[in-house]
N, CA, C and O atoms as a Tinker XYZ file with bonds, in Angstrom:
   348  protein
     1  N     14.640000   -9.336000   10.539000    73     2
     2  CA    15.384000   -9.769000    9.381000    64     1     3
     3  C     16.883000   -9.792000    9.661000    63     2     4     5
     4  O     17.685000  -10.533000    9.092000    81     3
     5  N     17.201000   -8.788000   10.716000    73     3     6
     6  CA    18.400000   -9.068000   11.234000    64     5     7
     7  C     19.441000  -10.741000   10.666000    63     6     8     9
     8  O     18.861000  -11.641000   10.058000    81     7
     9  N     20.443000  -10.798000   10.903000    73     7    10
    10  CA    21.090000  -12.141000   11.000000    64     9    11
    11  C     20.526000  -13.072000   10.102000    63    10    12    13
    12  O     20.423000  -14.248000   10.448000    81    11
    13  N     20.181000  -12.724000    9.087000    73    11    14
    14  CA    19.772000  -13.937000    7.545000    64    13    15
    15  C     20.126000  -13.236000    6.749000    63    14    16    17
    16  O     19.932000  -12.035000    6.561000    81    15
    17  N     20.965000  -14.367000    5.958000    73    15    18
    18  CA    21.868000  -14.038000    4.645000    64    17    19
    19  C     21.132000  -14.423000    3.492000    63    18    20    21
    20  O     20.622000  -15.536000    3.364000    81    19
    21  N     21.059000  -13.325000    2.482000    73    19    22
    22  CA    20.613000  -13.419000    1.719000    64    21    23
    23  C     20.511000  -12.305000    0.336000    63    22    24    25
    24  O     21.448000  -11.542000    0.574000    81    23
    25  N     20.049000  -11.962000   -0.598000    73    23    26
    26  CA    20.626000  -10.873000   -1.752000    64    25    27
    27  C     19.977000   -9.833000   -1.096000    63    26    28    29
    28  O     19.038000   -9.925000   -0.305000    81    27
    29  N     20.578000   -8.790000   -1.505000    73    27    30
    30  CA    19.942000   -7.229000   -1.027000    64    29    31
    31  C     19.601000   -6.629000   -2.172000    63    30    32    33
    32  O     20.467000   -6.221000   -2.946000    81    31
    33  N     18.497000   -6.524000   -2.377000    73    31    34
    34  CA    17.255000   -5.943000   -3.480000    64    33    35
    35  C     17.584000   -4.731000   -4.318000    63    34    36    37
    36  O     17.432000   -4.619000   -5.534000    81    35
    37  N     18.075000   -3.814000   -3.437000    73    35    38
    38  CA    19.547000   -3.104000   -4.076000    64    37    39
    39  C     20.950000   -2.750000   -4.823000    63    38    40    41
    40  O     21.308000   -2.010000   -5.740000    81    39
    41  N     21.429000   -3.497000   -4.108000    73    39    42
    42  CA    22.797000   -3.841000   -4.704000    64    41    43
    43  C     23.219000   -5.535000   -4.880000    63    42    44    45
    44  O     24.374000   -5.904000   -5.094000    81    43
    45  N     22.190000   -6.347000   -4.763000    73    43    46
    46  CA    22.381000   -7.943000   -5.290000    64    45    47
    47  C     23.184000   -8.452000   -4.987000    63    46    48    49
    48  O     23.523000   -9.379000   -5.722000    81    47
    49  N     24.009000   -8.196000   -3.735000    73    47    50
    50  CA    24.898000   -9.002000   -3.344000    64    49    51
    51  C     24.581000   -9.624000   -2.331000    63    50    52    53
    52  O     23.825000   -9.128000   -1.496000    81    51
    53  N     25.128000  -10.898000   -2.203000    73    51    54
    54  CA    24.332000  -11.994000   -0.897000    64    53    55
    55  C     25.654000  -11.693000    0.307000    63    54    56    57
    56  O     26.878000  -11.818000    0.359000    81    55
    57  N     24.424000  -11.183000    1.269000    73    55    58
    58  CA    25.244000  -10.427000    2.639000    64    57    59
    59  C     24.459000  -10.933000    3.968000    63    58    60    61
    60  O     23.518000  -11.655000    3.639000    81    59
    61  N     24.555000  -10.791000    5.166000    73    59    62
    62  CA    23.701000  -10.671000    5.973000    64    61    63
    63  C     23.149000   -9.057000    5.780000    63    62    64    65
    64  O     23.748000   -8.004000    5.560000    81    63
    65  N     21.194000   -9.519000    6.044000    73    63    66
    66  CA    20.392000   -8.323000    5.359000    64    65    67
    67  C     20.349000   -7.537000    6.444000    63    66    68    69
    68  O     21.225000   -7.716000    7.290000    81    67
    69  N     19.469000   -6.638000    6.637000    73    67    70
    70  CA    19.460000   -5.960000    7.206000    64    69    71
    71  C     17.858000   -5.038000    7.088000    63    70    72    73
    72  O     18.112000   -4.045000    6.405000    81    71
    73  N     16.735000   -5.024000    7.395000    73    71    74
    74  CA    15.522000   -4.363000    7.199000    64    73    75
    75  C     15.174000   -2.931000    6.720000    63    74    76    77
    76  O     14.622000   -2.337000    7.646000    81    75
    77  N     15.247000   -2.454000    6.038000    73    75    78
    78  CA    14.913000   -1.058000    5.136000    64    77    79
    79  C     14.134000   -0.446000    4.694000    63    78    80    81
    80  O     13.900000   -0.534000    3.488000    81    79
    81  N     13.368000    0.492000    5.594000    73    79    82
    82  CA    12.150000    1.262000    5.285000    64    81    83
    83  C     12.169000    2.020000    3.766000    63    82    84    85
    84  O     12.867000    3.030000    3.671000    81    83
    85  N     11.562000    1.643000    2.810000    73    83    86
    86  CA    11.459000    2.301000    1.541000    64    85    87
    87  C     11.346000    4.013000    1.799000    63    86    88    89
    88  O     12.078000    4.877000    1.316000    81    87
    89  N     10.067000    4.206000    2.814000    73    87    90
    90  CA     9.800000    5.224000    2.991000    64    89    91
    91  C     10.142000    5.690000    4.121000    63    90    92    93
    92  O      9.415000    5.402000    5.071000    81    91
    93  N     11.025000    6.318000    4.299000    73    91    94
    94  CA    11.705000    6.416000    5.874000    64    93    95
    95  C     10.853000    6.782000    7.026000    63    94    96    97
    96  O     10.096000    7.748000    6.935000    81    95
    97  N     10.947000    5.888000    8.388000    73    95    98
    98  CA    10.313000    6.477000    9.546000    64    97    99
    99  C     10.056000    7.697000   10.028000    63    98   100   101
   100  O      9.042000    8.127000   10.577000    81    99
   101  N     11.223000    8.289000    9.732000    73    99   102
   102  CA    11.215000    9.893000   10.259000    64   101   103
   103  C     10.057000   10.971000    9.405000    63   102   104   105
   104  O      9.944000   12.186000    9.574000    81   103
   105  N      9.307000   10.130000    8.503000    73   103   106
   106  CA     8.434000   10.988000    7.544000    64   105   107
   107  C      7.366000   11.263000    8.327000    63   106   108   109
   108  O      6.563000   12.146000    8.026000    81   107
   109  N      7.235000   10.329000    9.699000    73   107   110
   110  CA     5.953000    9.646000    9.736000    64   109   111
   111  C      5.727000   10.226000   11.490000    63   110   112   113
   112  O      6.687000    9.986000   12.222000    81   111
   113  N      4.672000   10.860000   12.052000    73   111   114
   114  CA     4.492000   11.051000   13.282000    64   113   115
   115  C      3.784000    9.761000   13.890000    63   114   116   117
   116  O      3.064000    8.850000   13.479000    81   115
   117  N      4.488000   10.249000   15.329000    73   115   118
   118  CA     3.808000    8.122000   16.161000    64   117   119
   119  C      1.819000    8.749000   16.112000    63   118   120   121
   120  O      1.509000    9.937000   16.019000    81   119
   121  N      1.192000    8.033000   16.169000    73   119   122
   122  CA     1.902000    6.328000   15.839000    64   121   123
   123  C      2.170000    6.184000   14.663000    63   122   124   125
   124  O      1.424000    6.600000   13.776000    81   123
   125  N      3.546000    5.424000   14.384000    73   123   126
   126  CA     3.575000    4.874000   12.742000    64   125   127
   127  C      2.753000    3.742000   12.191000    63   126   128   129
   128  O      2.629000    2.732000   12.884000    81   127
   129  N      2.174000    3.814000   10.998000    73   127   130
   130  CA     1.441000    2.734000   10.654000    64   129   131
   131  C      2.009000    1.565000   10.541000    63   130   132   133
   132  O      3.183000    1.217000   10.408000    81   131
   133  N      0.664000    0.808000   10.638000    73   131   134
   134  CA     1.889000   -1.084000   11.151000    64   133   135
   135  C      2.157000   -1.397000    9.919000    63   134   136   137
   136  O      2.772000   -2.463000    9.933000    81   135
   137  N      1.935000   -0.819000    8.324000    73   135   138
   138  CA     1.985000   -1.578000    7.181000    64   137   139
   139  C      3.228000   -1.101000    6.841000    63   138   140   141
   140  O      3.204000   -1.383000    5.643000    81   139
   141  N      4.161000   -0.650000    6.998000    73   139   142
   142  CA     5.132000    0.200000    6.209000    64   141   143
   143  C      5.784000   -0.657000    5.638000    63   142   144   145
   144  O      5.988000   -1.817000    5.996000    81   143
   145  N      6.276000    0.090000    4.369000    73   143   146
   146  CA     6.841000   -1.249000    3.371000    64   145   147
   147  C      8.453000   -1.153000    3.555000    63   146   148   149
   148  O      9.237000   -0.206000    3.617000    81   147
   149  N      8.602000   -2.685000    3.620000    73   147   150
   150  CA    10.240000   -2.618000    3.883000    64   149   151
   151  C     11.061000   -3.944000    3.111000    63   150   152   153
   152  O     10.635000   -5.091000    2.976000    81   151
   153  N     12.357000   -3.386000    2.667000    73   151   154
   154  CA    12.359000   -4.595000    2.081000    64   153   155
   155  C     14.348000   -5.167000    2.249000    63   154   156   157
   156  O     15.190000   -4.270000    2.200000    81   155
   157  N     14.646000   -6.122000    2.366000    73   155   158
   158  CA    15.813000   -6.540000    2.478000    64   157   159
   159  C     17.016000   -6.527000    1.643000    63   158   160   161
   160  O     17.227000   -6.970000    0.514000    81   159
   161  N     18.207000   -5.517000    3.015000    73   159   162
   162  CA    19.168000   -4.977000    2.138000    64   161   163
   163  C     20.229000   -4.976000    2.995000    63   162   164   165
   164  O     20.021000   -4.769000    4.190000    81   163
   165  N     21.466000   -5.195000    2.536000    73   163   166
   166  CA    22.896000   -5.486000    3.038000    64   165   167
   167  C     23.131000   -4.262000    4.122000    63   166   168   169
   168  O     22.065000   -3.681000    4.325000    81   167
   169  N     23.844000   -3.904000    4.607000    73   167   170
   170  CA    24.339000   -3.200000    5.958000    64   169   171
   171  C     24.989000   -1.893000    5.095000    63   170   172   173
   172  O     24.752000   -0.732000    5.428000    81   171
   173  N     25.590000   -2.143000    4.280000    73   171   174
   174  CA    26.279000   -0.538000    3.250000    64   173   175
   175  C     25.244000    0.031000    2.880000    63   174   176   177
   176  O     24.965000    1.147000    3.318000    81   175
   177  N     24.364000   -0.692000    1.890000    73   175   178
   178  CA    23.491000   -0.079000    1.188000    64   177   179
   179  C     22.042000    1.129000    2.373000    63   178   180   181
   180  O     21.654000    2.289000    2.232000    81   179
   181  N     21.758000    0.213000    3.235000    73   179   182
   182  CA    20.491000    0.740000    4.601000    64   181   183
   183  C     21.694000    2.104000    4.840000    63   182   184   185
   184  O     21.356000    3.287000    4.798000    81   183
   185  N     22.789000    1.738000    5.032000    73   183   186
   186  CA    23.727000    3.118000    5.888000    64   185   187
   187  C     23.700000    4.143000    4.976000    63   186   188   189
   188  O     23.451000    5.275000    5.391000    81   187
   189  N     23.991000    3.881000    3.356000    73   187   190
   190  CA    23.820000    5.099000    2.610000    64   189   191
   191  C     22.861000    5.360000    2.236000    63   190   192   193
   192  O     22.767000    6.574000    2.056000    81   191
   193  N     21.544000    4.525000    1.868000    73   191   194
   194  CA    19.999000    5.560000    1.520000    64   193   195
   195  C     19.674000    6.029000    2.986000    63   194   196   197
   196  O     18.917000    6.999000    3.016000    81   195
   197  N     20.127000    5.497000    4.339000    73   195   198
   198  CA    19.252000    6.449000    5.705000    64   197   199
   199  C     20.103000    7.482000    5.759000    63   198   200   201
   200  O     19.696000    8.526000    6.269000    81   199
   201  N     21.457000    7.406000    5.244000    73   199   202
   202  CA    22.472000    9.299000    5.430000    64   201   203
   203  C     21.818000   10.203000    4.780000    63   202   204   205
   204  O     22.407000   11.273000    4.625000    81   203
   205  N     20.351000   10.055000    4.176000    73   203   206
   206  CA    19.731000   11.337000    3.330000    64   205   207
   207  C     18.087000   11.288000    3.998000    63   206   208   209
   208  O     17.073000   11.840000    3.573000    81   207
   209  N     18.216000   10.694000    4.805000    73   207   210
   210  CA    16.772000   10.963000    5.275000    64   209   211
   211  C     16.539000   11.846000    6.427000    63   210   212   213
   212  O     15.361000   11.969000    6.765000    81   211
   213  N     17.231000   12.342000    6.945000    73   211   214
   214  CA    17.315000   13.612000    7.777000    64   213   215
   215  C     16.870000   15.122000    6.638000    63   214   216   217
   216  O     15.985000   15.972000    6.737000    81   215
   217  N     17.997000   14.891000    5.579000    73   215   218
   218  CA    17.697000   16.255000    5.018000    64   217   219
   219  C     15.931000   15.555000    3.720000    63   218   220   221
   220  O     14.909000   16.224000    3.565000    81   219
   221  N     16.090000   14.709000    3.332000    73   219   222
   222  CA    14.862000   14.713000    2.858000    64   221   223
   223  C     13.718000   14.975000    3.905000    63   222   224   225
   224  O     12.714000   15.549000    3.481000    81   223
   225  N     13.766000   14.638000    5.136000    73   223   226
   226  CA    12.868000   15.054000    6.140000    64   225   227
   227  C     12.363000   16.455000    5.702000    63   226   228   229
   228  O     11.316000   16.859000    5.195000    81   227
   229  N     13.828000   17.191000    6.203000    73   227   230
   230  CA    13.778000   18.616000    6.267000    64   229   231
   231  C     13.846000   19.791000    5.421000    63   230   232   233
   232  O     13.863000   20.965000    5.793000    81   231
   233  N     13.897000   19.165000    3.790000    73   231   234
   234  CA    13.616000   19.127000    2.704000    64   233   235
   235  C     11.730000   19.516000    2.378000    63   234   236   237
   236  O     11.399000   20.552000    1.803000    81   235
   237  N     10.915000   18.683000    2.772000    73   235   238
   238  CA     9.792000   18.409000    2.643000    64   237   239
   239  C      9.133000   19.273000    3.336000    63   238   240   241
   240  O      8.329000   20.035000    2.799000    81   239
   241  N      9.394000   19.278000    4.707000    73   239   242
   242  CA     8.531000   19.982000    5.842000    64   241   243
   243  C      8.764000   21.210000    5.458000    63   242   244   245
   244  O      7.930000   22.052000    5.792000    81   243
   245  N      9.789000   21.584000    4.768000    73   243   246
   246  CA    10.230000   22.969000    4.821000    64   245   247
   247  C      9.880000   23.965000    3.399000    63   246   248   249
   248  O     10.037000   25.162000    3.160000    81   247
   249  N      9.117000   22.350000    2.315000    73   247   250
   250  CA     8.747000   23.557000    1.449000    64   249   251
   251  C      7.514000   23.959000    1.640000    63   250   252   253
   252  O      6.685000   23.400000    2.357000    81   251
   253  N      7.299000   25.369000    0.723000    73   251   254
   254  CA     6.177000   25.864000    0.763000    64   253   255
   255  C      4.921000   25.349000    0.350000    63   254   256   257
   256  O      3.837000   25.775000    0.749000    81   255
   257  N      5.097000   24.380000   -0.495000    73   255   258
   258  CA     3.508000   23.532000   -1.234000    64   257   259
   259  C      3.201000   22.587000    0.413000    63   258   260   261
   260  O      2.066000   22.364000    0.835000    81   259
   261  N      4.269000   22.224000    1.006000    73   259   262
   262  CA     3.498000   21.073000    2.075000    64   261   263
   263  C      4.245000   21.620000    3.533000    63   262   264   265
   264  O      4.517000   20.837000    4.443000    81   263
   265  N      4.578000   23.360000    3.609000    73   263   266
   266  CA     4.869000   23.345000    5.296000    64   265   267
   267  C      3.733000   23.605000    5.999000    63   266   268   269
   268  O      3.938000   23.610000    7.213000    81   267
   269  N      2.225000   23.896000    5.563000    73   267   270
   270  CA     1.686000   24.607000    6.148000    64   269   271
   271  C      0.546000   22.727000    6.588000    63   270   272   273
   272  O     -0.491000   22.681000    7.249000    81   271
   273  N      1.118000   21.785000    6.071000    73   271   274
   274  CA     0.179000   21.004000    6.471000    64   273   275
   275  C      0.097000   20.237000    8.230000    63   274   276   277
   276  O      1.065000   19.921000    8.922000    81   275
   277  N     -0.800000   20.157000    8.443000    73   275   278
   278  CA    -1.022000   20.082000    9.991000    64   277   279
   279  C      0.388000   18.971000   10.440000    63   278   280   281
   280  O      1.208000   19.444000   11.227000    81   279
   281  N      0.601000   17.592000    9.940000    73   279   282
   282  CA     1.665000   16.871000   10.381000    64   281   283
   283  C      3.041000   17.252000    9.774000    63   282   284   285
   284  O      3.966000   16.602000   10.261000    81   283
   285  N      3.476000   18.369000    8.597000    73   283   286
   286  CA     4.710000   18.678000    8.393000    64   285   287
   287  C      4.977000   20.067000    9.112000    63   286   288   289
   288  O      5.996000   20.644000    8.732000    81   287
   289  N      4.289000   20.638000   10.004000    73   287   290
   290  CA     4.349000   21.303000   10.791000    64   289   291
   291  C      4.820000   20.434000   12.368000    63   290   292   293
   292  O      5.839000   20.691000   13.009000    81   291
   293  N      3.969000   19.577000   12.669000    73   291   294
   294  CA     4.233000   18.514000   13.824000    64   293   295
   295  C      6.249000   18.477000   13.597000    63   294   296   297
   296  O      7.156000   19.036000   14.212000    81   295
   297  N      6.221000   17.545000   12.440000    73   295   298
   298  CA     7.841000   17.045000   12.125000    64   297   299
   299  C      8.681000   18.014000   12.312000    63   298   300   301
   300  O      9.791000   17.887000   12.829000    81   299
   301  N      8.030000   19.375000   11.761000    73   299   302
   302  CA     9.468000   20.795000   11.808000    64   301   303
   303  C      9.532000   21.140000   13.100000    63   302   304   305
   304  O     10.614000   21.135000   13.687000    81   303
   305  N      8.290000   21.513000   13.757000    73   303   306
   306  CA     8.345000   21.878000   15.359000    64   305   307
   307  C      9.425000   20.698000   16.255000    63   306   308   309
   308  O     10.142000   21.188000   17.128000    81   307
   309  N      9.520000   18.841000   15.949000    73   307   310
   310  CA     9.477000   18.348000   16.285000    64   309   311
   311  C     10.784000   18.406000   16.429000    63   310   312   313
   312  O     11.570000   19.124000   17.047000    81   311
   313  N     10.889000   16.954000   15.307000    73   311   314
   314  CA    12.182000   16.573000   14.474000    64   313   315
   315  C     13.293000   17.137000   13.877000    63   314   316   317
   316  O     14.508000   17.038000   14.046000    81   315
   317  N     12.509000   17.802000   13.078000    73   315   318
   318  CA    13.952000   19.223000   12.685000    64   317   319
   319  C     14.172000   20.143000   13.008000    63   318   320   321
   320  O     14.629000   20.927000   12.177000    81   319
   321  N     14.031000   20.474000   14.030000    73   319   322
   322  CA    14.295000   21.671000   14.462000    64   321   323
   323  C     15.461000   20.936000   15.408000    63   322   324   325
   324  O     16.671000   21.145000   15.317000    81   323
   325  N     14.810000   20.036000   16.324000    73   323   326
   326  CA    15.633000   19.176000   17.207000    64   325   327
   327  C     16.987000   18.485000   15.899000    63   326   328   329
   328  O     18.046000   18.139000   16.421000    81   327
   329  N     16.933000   18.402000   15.077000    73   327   330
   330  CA    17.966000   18.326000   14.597000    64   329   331
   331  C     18.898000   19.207000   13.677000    63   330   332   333
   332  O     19.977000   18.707000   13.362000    81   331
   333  N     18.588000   20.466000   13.218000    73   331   334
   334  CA    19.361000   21.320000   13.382000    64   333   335
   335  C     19.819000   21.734000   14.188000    63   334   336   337
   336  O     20.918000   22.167000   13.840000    81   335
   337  N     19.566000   21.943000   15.532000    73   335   338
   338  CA    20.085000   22.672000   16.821000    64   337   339
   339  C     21.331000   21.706000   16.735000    63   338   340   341
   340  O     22.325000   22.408000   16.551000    81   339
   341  N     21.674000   20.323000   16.798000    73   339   342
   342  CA    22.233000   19.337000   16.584000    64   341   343
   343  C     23.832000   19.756000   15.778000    63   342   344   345
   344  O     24.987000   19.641000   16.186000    81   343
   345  N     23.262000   20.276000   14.480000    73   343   346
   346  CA    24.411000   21.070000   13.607000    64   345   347
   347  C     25.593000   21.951000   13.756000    63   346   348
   348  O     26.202000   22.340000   12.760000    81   347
């Protein structure tokens, strides 16, 4: 979707788009599923909903109703841990 101008579903302004996982990649251990829903959005808007998907990551994995599940265990061992050390 790269390089086509067109409104961003978001903020409605006609920009070159840019491709935007609703549900962010980082939720997801490989393999990621081929359906993931994504939908077209200007270059500001993708930069400020992905600046919160690190801590929603680490948000999730880390509470108690869903740390003990087999793949939000995978992500904390994985992903966040590797990205706190980062901090």
């Amino acid at each position: 979707m790269k390089n086509k101008e067109g409104e961003c579903v978001y903020c409605g302004i006609t920009a070159m788009l840019t491709t935007e996982h609703v549900i962010p990649r980082c939720l997801f251990t490989e393999p990621r599923p081929d359906n993931m829903i994504t939908v077209p959005v200007c270059k500001d808007c993708n930069g400020h909903k992905s600046s919160n998907d690190d801590y929603l990551r680490d948000f999730l994995v880390t509470d108690h109703r869903t740390s003990e599940h087999p793949v939000a265990k995978q992500i904390f061992l994985g992903k966040a841990l590797r990205s706190d050390s980062k901090k």
